[in-house]
N, C-alpha and C positions, 0 to 999 in steps of 0.2 A: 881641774878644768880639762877638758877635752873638746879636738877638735874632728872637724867632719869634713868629709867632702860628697858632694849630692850632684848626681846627674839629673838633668831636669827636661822633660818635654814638655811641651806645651801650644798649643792651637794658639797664635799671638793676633788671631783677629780682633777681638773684641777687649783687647788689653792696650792701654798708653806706652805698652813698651817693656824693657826688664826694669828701667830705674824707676822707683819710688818719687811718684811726683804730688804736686798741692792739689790736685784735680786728676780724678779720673784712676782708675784699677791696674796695678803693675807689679808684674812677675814678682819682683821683688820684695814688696809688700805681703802680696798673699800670703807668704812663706815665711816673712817674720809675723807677719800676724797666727800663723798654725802656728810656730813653734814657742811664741809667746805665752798660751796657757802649762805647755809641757815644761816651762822652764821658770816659770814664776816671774818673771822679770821680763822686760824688752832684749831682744834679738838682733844683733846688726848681722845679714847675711851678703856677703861680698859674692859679686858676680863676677865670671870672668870675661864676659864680652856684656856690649851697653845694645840690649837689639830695639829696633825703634818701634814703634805705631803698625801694629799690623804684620810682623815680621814674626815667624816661626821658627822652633827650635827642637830638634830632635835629641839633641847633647849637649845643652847648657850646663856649665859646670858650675860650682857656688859651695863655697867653705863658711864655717862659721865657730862659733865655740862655745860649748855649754859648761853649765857648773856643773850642773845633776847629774849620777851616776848613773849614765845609761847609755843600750847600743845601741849600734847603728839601723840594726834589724825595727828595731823598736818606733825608732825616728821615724825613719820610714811610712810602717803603720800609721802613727800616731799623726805626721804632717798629711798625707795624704787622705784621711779623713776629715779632715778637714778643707781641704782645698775641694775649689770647683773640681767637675770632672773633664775637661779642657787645660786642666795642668798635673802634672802627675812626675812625682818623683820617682825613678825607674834605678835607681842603683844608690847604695849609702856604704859609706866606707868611714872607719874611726883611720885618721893622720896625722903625722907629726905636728905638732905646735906650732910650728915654724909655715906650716903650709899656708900658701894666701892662692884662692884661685885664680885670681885676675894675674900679679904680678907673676906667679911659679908659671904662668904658661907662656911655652913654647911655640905655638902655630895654632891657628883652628884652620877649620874648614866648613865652608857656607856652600850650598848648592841655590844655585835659581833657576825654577821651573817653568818654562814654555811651553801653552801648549799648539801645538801649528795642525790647528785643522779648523774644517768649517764650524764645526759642534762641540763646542765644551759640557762632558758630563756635568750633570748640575753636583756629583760629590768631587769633583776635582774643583769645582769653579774660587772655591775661597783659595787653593794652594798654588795656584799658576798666573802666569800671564794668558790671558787667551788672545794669539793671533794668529785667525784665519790666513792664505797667501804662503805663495812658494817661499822658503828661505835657503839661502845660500850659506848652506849650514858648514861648507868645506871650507868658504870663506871667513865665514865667523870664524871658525877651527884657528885658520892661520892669523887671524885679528889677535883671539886669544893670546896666542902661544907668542906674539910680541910683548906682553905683559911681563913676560918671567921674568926675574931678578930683581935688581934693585933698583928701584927710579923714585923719582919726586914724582906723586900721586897726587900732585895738587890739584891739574884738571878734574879730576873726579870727588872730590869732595866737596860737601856742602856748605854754599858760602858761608854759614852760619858757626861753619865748625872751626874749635878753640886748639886742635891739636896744635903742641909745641915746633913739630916738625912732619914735615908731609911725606919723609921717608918711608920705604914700605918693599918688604922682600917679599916677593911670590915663588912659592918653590913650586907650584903646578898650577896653571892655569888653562883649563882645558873644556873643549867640546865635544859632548855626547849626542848621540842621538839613536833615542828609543822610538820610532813615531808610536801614535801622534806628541812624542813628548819630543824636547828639546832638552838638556842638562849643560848649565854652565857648571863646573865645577872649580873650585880656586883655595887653595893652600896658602894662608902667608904668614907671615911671623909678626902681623895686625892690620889692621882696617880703621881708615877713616872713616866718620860717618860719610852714610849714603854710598862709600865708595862699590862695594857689588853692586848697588843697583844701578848705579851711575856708568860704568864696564857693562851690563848688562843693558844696559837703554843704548850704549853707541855701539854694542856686537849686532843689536837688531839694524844697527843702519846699513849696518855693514851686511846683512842677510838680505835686506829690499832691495837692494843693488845699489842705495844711495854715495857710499860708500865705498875704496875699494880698501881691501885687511890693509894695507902699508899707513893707511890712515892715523889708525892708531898710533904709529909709533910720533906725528905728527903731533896729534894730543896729548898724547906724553910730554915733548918737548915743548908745547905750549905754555904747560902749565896753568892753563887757564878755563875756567870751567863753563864759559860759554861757547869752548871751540871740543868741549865733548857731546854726546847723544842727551838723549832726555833722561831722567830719574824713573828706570821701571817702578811697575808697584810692588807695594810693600809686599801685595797676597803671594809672590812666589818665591820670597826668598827665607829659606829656610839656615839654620847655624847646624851643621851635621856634628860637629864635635868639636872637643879640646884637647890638643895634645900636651904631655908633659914631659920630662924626663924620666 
């Protein structure tokens, strides 16, 4: 037996998501359905983040473990022929046994993209948020940057959502800005559902002027998730990687 680890991009517009659901096309499927004729048997590939409905991935990482003697090089080839062309495994590595990609990770990091001008090119339109109007991008800056450390991220989670505990450490919470782009960028040691896009729907409130940055730290100690911003869309938020030891 040998195991794997696969870095995964993939366009998540027209996909239900990474998890394997009763309905509908997901990351996670495609890839044990490729790897299922290479290996004779059904495939279970673990993911290390759950990305929802419409959300993109640049460095999606996912372990799994074959019987059949073969490499990584090989995998590669072989799943990748088989998937649409809208998801593509970009790196395969043979790992210890013991490797699980979800639980062995450390931190990721998700970027969500804005774009602030009148005119969204129509090849950016699936990857952004598009909003025309001035933003008070210094102020978002400082909204962010009260996120860092450690807090109860219940505000920002989706009522829906089962996590055991709504802890959550941000080592970098930050604001870019390329125009006409915007970049949230956020490092933590895990994510509630919806939580980036949820910090990204109340940073924009805070760039209309609706808001002023100390807000957040309001939100925070609310704990409650109708005293945060709205639920950006899915189209701009991207998983840039997974870190490990």
């Amino acid at each position: 037996m040998s195991t794997f680890k696969v870095v995964i991009a993939y366009d998540g517009t027209d996909f239900v998501g990474w998890q394997r659901q009763a309905s509908g096309v997901s990351i996670q499927a495609l890839i044990e359905d490729a790897l299922e004729p290479l290996e004779g048997r059904p495939v279970t590939v673990a993911g290390a983040g759950r990305t929802d409905a419409g959300v993109h991935a640049l460095g999606q990482v996912a372990s799994f473990t074959l019987a059949r003697d073969v490499d990584a090089a090989t995998i590669a080839r072989a799943v990748n022929a088989r998937l649409p062309h809208d998801v593509r495994i970009v790196a395969a590595d043979a790992v210890a046994p013991s490797f699980h990609a979800r639980f062995d990770a450390r931190s990721k990091t998700y970027r969500y993209r804005i774009w602030n001008a009148d005119v969204v090119s129509p090849f950016e339109r699936r990857y952004v948020w598009h909003l025309p109007g001035a933003l008070d991008t210094e102020g978002m800056a400082s909204a962010a940057r009260c996120l860092e450390g450690r807090h109860d991220f219940s505000a920002f989670q989706a009522a829906e959502s089962d996590a055991a505990t709504a802890e959550r450490t941000l080592q970098s919470s930050r604001i870019t800005v390329v125009p006409p782009q915007v970049f949230y960028d956020v490092t933590g040691d895990g994510f509630l559902r919806h939580m980036v896009r949820t910090i990204a729907g109340s940073l924009v409130e805070v760039g209309r002027g609706r808001r002023a940055p100390e807000w957040m730290r309001e939100v925070l100690q609310s704990r409650e998730r109708a005293s945060a911003g709205r639920t950006a869309p899915a189209s701009g938020l991207f998983l840039m990687g997974v870190h490990y030891d």
